[in-house]
TIZATI-292844 format. One line per 3 residues: number of its first residue (from 1); their letters; for each residue z, y, x of N, C-alpha, C, CB. Coordinates in nm, 4 decimals, decimal comma, padded with zeros to 6 digits. Atoms other than C-alpha are relative to their C-alpha. Last residue first. Glycine has a CB too. Layout:
% residues N
NUM) A) Z:Y:X:Z:Y:X:Z:Y:X:Z:Y:X; ...;
% end
This chain:
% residues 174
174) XXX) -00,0993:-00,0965:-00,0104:-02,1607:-04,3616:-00,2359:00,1715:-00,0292:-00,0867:-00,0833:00,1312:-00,0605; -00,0329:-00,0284:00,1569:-02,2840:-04,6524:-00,1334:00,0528:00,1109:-00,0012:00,0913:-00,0918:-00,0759; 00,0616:-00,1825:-00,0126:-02,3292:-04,6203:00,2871:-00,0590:00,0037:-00,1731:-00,1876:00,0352:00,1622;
171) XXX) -00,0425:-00,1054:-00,0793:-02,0450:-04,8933:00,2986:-00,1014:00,1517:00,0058:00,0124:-00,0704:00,1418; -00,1287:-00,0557:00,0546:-02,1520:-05,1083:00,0631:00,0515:00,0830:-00,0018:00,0711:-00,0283:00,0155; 00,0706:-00,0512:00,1242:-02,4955:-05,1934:00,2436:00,1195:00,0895:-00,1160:-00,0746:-00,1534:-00,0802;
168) XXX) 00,1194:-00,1072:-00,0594:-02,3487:-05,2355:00,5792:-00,0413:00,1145:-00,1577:-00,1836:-00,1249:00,0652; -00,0932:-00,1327:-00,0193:-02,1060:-05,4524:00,4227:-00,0326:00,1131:00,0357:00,0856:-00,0089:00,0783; -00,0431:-00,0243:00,1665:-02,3846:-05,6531:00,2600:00,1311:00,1192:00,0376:00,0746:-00,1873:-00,1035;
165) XXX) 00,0626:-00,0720:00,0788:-02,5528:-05,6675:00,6023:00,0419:00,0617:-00,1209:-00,0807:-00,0558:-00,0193; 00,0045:-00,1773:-00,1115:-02,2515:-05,7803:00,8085:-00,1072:00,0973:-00,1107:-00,1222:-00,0245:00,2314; -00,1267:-00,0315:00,0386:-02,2653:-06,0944:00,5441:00,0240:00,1702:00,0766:00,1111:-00,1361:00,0579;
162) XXX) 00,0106:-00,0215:00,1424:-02,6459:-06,1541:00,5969:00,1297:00,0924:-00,0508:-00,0058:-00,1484:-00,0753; 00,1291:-00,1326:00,0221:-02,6138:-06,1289:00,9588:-00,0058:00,0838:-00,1348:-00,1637:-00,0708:00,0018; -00,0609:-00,1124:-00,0661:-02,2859:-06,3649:00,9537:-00,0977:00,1065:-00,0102:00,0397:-00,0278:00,1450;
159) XXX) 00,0426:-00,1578:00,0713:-02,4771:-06,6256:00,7435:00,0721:00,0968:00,0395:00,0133:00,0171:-00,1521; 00,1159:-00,0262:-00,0408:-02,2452:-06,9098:00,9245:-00,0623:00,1202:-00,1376:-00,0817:-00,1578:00,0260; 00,0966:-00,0729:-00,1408:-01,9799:-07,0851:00,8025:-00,0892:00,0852:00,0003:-00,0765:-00,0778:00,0697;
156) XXX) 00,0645:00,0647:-00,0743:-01,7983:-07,1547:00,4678:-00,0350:00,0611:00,1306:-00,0933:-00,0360:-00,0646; -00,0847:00,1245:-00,0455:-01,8163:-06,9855:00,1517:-00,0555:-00,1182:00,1450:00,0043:-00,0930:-00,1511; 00,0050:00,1005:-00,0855:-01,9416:-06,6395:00,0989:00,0729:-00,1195:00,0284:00,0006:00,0447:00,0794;
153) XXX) -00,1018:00,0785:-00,0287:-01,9170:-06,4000:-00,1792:-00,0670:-00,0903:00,1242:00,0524:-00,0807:-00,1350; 00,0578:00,0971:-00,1252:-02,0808:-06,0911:-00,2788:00,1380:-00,0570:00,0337:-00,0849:00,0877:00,1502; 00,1808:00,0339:-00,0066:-02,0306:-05,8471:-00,5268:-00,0840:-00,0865:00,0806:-00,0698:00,1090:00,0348;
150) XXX) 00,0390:00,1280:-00,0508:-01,6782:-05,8387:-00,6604:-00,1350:-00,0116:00,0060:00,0496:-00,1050:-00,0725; -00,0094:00,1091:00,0183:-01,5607:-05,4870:-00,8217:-00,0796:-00,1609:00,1385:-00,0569:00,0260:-00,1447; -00,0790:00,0846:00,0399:-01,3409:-05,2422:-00,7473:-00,0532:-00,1169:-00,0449:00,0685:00,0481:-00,0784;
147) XXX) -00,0806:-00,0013:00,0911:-01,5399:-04,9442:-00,7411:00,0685:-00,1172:-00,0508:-00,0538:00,0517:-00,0799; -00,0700:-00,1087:00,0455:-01,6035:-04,9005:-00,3882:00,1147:00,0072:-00,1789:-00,1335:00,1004:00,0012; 00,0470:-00,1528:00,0162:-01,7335:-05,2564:-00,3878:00,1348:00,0875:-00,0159:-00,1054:00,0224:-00,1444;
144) XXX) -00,0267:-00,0722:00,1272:-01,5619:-05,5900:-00,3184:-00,0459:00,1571:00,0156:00,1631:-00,0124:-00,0370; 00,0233:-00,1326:-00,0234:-01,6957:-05,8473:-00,0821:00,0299:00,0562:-00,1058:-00,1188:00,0347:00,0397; 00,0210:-00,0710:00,1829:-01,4989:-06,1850:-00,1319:-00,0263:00,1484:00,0397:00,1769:-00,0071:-00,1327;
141) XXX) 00,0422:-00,1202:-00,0465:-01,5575:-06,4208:00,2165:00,0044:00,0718:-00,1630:-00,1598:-00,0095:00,0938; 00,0954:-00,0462:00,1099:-01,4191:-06,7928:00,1498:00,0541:00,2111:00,0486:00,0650:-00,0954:-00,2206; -00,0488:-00,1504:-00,0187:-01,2690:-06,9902:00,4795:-00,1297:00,0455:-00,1292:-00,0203:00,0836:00,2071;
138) XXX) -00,0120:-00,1025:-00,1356:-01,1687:-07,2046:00,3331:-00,1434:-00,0008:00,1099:00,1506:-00,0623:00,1031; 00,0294:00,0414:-00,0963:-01,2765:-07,3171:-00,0364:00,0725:00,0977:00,0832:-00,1308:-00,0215:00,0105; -00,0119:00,1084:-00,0266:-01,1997:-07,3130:-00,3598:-00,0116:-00,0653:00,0936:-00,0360:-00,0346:-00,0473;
135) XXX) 00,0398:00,0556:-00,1552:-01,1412:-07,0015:-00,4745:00,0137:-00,1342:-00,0170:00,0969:00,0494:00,1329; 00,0324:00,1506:00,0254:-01,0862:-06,9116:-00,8943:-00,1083:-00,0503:00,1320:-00,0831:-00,0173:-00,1714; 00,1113:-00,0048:-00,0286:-01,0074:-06,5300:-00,7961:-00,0984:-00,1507:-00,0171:00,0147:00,0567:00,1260;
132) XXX) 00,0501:-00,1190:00,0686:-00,7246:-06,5600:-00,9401:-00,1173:00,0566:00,0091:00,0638:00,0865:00,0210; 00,0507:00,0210:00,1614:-00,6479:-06,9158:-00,8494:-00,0371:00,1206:-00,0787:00,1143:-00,0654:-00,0894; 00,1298:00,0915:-00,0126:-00,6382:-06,7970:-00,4639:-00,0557:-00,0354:-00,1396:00,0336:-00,1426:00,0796;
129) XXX) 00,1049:-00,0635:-00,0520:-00,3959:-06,5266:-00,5306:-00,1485:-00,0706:-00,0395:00,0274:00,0052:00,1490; 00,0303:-00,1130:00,1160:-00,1617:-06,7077:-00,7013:-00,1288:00,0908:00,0259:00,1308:00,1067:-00,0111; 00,1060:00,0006:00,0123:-00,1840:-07,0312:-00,4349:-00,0519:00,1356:-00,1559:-00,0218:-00,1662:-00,0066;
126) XXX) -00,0394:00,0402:00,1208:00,2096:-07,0603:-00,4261:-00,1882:00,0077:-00,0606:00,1438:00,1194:-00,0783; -00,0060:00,1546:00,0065:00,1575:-06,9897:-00,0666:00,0336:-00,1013:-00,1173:00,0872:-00,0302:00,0865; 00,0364:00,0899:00,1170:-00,0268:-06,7098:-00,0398:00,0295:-00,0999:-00,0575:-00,0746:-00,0295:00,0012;
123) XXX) -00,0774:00,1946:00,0117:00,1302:-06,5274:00,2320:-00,0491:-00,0266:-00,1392:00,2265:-00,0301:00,0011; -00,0818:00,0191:00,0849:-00,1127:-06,1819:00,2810:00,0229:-00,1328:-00,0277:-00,0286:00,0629:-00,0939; -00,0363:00,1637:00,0501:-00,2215:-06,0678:00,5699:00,0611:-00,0509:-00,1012:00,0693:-00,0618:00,0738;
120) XXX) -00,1019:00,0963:00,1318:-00,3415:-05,7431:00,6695:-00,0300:-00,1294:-00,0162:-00,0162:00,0478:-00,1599; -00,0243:-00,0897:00,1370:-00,5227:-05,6504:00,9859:00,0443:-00,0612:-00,0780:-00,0997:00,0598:-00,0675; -00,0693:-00,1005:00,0070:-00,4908:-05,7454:01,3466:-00,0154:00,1261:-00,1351:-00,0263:00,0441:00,1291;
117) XXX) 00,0702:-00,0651:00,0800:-00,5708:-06,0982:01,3944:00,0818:00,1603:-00,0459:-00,0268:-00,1065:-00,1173; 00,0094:-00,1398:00,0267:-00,5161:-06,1736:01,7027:-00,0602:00,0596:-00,0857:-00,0333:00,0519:00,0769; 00,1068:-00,0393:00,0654:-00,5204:-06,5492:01,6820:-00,0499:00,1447:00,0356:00,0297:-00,0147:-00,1351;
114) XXX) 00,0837:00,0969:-00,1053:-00,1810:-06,6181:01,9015:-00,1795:00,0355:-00,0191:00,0386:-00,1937:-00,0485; -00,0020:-00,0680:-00,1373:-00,0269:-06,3302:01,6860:-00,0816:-00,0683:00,1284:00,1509:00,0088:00,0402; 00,0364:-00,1202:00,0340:-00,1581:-06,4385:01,3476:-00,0195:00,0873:00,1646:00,1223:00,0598:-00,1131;
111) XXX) 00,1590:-00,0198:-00,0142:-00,0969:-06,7713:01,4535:-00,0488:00,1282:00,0041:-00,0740:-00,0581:-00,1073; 00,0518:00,0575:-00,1428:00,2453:-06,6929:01,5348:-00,1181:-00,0444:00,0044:00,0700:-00,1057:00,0527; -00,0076:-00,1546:-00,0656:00,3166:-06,4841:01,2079:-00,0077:-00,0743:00,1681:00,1884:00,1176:-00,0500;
108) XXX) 00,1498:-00,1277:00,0852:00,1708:-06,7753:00,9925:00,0035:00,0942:00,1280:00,0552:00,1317:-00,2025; 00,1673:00,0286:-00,1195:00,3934:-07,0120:01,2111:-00,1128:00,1075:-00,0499:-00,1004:-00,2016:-00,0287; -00,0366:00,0111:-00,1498:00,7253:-06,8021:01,1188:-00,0961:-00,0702:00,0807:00,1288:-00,0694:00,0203;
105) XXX) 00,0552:-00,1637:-00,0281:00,5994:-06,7366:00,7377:00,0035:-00,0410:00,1798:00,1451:00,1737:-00,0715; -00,1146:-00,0672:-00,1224:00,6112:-07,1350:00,7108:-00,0243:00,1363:00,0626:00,0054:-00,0947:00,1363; -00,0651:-00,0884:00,0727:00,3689:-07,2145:00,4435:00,1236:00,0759:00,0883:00,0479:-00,0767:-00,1240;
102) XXX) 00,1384:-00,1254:-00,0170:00,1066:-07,3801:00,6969:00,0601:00,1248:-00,0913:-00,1902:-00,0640:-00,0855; -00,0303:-00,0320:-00,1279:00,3788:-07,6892:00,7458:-00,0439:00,1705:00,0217:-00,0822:-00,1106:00,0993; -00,1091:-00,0254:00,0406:00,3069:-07,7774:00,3594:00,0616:00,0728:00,1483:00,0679:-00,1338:-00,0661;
99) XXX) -00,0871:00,0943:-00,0179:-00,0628:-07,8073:00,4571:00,1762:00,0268:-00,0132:-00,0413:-00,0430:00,1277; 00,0728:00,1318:00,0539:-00,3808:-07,6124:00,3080:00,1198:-00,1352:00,0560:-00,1917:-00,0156:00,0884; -00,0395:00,0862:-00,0786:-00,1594:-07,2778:00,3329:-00,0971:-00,1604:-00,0441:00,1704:00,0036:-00,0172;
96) XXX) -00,0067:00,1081:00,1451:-00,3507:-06,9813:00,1189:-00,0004:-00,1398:00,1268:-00,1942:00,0096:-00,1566; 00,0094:00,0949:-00,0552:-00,3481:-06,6745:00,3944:00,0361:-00,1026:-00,0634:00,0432:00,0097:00,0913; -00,1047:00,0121:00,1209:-00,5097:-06,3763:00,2112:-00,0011:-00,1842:00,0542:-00,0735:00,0604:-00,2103;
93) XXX) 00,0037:00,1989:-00,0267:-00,6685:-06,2165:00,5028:00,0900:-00,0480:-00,1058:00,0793:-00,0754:00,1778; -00,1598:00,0672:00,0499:-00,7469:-05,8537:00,3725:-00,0162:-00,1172:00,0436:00,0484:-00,0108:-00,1673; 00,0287:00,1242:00,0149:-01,0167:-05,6646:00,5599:00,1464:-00,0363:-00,0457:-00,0654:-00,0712:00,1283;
90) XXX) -00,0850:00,0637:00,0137:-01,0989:-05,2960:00,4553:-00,0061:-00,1287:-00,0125:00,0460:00,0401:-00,0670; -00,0133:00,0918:00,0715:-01,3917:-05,0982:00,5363:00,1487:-00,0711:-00,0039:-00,1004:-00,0754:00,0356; -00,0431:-00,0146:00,1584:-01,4109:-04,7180:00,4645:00,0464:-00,1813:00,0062:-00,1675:00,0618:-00,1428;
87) XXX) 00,0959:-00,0044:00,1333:-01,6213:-04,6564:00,7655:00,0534:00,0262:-00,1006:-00,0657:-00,1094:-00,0374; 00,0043:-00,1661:-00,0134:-01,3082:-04,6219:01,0542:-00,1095:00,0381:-00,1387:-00,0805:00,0617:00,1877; -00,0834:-00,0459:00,0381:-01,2953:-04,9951:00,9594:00,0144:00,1727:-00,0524:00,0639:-00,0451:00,0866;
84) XXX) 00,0178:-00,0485:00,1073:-01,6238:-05,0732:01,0500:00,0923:00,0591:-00,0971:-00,0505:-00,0723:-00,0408; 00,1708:-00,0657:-00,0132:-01,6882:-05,2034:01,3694:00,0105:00,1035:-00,1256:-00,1587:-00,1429:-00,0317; 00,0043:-00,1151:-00,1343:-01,3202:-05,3319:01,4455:-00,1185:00,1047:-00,0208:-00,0342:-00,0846:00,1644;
81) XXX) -00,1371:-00,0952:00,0215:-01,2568:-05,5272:01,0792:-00,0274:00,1700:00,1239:00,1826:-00,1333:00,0717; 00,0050:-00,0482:00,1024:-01,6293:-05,6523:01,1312:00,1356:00,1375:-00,0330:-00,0033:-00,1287:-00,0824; 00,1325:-00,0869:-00,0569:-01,5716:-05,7876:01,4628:-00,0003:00,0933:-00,1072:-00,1603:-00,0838:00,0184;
78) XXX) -00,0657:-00,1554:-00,1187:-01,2030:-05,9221:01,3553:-00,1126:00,1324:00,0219:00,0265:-00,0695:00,2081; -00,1143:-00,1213:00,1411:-01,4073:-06,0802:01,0301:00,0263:00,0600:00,0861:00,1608:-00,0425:-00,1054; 00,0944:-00,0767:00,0745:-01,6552:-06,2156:01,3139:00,0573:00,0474:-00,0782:-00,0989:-00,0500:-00,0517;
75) XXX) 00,0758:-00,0888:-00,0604:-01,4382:-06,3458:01,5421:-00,0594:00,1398:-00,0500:-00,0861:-00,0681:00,0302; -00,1190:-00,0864:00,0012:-01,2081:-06,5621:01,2650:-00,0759:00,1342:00,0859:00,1528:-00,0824:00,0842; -00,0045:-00,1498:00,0429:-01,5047:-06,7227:01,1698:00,0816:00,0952:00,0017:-00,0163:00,0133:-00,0941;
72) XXX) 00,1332:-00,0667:-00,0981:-01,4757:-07,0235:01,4145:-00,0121:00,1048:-00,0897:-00,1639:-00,0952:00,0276; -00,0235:-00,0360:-00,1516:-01,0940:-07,0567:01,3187:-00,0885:00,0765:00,0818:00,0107:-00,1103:00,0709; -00,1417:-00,1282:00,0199:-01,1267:-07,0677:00,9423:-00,0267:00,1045:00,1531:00,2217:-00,1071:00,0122;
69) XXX) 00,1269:-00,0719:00,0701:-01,4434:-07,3525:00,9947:00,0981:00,1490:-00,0227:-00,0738:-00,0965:-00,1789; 00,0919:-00,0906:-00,1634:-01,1511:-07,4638:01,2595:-00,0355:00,0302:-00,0793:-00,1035:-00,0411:00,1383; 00,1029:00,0263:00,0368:-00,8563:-07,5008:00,9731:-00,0786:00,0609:00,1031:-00,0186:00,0307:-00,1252;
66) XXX) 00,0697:00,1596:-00,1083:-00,5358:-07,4805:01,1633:-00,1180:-00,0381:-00,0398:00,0854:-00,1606:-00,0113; -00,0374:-00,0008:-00,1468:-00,4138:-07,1038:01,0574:-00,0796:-00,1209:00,0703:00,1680:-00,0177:00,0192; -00,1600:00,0407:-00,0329:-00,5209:-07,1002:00,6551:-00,0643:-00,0346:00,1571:00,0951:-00,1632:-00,1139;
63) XXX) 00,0546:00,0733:-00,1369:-00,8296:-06,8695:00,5431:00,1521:-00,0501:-00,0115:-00,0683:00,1031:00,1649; -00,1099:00,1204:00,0083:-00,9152:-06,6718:00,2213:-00,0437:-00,0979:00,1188:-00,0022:-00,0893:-00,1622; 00,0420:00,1321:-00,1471:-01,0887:-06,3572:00,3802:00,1235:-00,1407:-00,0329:00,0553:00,0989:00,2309;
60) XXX) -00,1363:00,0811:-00,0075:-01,0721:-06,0401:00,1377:-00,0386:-00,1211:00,0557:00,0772:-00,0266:-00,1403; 00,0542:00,1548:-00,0290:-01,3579:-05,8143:00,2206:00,1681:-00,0791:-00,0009:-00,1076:-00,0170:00,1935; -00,0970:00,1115:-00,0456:-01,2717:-05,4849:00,0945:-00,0414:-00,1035:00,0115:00,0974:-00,0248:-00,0656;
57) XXX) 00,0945:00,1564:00,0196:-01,5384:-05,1500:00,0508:00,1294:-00,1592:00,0499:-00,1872:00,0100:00,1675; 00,0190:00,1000:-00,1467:-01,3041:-04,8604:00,0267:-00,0647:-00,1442:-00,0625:00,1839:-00,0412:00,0954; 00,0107:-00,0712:-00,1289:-01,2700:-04,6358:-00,2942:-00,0242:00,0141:00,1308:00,0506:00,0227:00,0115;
54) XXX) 00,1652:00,0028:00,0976:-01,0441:-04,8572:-00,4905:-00,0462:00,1073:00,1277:-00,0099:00,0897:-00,2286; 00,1275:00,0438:-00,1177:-00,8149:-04,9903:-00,1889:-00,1130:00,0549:-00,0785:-00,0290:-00,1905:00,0396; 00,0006:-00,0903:-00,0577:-00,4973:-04,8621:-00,4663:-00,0983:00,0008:00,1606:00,1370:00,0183:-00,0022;
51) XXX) -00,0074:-00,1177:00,0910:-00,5832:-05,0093:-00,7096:-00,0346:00,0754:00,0776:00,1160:00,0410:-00,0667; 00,1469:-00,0336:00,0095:-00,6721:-05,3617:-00,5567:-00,0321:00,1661:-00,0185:-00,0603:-00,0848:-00,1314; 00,0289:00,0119:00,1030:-00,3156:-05,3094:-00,4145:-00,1644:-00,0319:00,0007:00,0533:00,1092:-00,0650;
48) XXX) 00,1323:-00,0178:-00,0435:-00,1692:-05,3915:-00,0390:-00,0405:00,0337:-00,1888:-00,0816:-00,1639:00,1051; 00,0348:00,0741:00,1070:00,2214:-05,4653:00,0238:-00,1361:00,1107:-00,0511:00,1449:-00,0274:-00,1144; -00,0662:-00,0312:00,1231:00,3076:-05,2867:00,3932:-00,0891:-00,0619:-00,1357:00,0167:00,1673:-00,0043;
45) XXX) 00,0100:-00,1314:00,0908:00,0822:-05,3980:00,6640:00,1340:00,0032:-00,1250:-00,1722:-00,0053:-00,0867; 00,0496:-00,0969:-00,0803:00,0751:-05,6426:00,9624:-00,0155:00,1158:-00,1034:-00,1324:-00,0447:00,0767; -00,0165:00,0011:-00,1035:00,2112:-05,9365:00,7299:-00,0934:00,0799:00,0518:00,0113:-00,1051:00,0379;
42) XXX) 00,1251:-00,0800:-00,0588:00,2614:-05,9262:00,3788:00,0602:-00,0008:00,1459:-00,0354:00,1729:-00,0730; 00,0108:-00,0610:-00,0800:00,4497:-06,1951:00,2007:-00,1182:00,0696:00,0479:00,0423:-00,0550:00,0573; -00,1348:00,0119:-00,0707:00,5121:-06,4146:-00,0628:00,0545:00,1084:00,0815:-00,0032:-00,1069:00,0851;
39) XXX) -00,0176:-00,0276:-00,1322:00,2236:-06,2532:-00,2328:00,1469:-00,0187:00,0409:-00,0485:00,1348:00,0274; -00,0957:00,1166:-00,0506:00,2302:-06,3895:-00,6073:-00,0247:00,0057:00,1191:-00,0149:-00,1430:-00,0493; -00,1230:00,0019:00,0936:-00,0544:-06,1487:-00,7097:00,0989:-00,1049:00,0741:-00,0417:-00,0514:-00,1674;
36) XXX) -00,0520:00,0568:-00,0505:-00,3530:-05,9584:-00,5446:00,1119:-00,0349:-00,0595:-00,0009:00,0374:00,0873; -00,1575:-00,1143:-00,0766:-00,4709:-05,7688:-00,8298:00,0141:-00,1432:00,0802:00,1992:00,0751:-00,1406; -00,1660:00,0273:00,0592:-00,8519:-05,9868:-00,9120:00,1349:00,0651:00,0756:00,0318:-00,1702:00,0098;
33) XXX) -00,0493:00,0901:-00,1452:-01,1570:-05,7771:-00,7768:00,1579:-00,0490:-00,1106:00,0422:00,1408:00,2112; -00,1154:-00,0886:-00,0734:-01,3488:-05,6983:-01,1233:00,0539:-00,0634:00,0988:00,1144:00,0412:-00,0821; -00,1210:00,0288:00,0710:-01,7050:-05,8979:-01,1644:00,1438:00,1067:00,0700:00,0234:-00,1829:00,0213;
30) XXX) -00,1563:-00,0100:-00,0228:-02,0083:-05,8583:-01,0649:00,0958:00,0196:-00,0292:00,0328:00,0344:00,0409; -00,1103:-00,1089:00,0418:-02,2965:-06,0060:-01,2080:00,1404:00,0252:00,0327:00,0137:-00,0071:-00,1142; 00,0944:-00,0756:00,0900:-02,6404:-06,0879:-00,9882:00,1445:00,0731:-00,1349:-00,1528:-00,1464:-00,0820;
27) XXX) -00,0024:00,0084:00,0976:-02,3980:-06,1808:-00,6967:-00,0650:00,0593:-00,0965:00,0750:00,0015:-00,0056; 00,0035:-00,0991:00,1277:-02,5314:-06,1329:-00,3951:-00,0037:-00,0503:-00,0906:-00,0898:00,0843:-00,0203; 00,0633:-00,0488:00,1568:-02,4730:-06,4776:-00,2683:00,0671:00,1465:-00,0192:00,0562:-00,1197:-00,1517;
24) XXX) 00,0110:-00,1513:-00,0110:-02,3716:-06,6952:00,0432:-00,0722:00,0590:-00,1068:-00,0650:00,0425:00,1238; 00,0551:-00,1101:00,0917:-02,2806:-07,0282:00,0347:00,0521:00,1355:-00,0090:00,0073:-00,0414:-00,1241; -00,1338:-00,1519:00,0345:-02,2471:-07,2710:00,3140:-00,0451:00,0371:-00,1326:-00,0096:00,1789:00,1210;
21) XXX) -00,1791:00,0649:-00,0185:-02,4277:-07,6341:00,3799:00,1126:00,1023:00,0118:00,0253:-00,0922:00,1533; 00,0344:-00,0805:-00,1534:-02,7955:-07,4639:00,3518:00,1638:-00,0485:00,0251:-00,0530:00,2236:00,0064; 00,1131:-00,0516:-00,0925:-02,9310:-07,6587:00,0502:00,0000:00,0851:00,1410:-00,0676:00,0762:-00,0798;
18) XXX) 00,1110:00,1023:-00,0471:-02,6265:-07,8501:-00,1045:-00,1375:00,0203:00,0836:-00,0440:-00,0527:-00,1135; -00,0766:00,0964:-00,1353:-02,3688:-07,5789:-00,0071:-00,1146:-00,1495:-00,0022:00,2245:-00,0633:-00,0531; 00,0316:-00,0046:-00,1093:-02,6262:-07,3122:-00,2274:00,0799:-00,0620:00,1515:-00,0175:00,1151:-00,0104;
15) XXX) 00,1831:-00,0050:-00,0583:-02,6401:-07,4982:-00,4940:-00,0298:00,0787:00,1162:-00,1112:00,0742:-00,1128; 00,0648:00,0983:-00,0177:-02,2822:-07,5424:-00,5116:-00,1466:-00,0406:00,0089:00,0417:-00,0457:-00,0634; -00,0051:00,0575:-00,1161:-02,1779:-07,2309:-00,4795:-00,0189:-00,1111:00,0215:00,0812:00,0140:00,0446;
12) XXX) 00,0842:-00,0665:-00,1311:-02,3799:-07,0986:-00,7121:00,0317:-00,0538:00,1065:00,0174:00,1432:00,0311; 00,1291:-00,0121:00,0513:-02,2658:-07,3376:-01,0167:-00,0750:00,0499:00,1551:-00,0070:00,1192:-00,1453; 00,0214:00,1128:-00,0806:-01,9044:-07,2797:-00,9083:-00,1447:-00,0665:00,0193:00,0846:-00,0936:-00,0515;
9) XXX) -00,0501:00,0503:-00,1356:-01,9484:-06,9485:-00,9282:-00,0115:-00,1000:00,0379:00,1025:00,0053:00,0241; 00,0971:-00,0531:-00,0853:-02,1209:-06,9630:-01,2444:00,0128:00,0462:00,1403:-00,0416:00,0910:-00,0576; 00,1002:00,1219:-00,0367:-01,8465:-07,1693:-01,4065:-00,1587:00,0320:00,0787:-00,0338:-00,0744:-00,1531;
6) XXX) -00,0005:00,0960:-00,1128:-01,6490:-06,9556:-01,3196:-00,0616:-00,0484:00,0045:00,0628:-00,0687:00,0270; -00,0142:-00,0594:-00,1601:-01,7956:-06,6392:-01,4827:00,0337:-00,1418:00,1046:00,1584:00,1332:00,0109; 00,0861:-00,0436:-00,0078:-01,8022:-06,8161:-01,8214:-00,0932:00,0178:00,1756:00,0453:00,0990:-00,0758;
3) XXX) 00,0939:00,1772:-00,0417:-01,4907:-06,9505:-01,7736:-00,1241:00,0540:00,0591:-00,0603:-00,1276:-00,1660; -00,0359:00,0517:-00,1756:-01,3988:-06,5996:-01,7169:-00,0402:-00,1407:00,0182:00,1806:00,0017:00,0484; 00,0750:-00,0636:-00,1070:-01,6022:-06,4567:-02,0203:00,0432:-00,0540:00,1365:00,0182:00,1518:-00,0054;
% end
């Protein structure tokens, strides 16, 4: 079933990076949110569960510090984090280093601060996280329902409307 599943990820996201150069997708089947795992570190929060977020809509935000496509969507997760929090929503940044320099908790936590990003962070740097959710890109968007599972993904730039929408939509789920 997880091949299965990947290979229909990769499948989607590739048809929709050849026709609009991102991908964005309601997923037709959703899947459980993978446990955050092999977290070096948490930064701006105490250590984070899927378990225990059931219940709250979560956007997890794989991103590393020097990537711009990372950089120019950093706005819009904050926006999101600020607009909607008080809602139910929850943003995780799950920070998966793309350069050996990018594993250094001590620049993480100076981007973080230079950046202002001001909700959880989690050090990824053994990529446990990222292979659990079988990511492949930065910056990748993972909407997760109330009940825990995976319903929308984004890779890439742009579709911000779309993406706001799906949280929109999540959020007045019961």
């Amino acid at each position: 079933m997880l091949s299965r599943l990947k290979t229909f990820t990769i499948v989607t996201a590739l048809a929709a990076t050849v026709s609009t150069g991102a991908s964005a997708s309601a997923l037709t089947k959703s899947f459980a949110a993978p446990e955050f795992t092999g977290i070096e570190k948490w930064l701006n929060s105490e250590p984070l569960t899927m378990q225990q977020l059931r219940g709250k809509v979560v956007l997890v935000d794989f991103w590393t510090y020097t990537c711009i496509n990372c950089i120019n969507t950093l706005p819009y997760v904050k926006s999101w984090y600020q607009k909607y929090k008080d809602q139910g929503l929850v943003v995780v940044g799950v920070h998966t280093p793309e350069y050996p320099f990018e594993r250094n908790t001590d620049n993480v936590k100076t981007a973080i601060k230079r950046l202002g990003v001001p909700y959880p962070v989690a050090q990824d740097n053994q990529y446990a996280t990222w292979n659990a959710y079988h990511n492949q890109y930065w910056p990748a968007v993972y909407l997760i329902d109330k009940k825990g599972q995976v319903v929308y993904t984004h890779f890439g730039e742009g579709q911000y409307g779309q993406t706001e929408e799906a949280i929109k939509k999540l959020l007045a789920q019961p």
